[in-house]
MIBA-805911 format. One record per residue (C-alpha): x, y, z. Coordinates in steps of 0.02 Angstrom, whole numbers. Layout:
MIBA-805911
+--------+--------+--------+
|   east |  north |     up |
+--------+--------+--------+
|      X |      Y |      Z |
...
+--------+--------+--------+
END
This chain:
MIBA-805911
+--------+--------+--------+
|   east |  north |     up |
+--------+--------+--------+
|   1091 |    724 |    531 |
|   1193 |    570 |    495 |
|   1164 |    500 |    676 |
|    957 |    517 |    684 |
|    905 |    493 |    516 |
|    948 |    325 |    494 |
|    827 |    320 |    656 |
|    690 |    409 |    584 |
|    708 |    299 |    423 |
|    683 |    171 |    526 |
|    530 |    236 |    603 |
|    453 |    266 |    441 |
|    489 |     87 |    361 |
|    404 |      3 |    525 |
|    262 |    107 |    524 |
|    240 |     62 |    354 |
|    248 |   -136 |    383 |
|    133 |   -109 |    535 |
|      8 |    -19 |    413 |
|      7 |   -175 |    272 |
|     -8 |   -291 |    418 |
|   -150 |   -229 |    518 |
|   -252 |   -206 |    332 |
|   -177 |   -373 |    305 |
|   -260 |   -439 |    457 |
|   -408 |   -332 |    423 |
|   -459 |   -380 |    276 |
|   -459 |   -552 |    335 |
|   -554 |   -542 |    463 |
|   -677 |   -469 |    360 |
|   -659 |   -605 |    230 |
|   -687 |   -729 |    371 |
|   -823 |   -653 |    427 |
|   -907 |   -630 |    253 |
|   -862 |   -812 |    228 |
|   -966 |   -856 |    350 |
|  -1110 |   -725 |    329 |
|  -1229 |   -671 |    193 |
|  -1135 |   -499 |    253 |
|  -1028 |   -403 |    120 |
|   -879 |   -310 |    151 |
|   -758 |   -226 |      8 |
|   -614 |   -326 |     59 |
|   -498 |   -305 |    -94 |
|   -530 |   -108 |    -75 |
|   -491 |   -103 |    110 |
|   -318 |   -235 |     72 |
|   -278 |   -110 |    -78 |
|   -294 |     25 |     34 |
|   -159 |    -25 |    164 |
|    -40 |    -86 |     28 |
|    -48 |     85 |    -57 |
|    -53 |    184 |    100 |
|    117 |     65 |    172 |
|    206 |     90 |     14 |
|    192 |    277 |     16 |
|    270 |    253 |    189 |
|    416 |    142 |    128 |
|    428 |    254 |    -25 |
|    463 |    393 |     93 |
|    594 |    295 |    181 |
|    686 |    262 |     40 |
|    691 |    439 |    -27 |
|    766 |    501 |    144 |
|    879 |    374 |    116 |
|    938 |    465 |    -18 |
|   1025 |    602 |     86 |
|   1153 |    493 |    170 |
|   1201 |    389 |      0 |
|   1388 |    392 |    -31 |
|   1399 |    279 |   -195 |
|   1346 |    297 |   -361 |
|   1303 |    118 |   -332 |
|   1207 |    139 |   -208 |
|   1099 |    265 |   -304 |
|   1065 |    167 |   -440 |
|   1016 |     17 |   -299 |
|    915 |    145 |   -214 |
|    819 |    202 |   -375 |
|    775 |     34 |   -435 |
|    693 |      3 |   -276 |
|    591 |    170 |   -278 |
|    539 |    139 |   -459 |
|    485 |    -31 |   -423 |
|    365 |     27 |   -266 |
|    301 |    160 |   -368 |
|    269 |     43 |   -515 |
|    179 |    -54 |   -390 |
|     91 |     74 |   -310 |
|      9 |    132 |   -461 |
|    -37 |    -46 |   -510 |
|   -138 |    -56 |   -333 |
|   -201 |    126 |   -384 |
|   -273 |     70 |   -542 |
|   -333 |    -76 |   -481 |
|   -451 |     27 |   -349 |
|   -507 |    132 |   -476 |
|   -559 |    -18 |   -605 |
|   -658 |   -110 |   -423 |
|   -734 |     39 |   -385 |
|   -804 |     89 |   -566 |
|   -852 |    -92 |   -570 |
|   -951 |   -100 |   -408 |
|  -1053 |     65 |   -456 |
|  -1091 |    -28 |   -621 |
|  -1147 |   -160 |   -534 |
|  -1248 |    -55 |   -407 |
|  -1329 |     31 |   -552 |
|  -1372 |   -119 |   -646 |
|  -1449 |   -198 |   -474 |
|  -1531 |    -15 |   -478 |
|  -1616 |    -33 |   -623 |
|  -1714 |   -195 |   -574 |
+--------+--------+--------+
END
């Protein structure tokens, strides 16, 4: 176990990156294009998206990381890093929630006139 999971640890934290960089590039692309457009595209939900989704994937790193931790220090770095990506995650969480309520009060006020 000692000799792949560092591997597969690995694994996990790159595909995370890759997943907030394509969104990263996604969503601006889209905020190009939009620029440029009288198209609309939920940009902040699609870049909220990616950032949630990658830190659930470096979140899961981290916890595997868990199983080959020696030191008490160590633990203590490990679990400030996994509260702080957690902390963030549910800031990005909220933060979809509060856009989305928004722009289906904003639908239903456009729906009313």
């Amino acid at each position: 176990m000692e000799i792949w999971l560092p591997e597969i640890i690995s694994l996990i934290e790159i595909a995370g990156i890759l997943i907030i960089g394509v969104g990263l590039f996604k969503s601006f692309y889209h905020y190009i294009i939009s620029s440029f457009t009288s198209r609309r595209y939920p940009i902040k939900l699609e870049l909220a998206n990616a950032l949630a989704l990658g830190l659930e994937f470096k979140m899961g790193a981290e916890i595997l990381k868990t199983v080959i931790i020696r030191t008490m220090d160590e633990i203590i770095v490990l679990g400030a890093i996994i509260l702080l990506r957690a902390i963030l995650s549910l800031l990005i969480h909220y933060e979809m929630k509060v856009d989305h309520e928004y722009q289906e009060e904003k639908l239903e006020i456009k729906d009313q006139y």
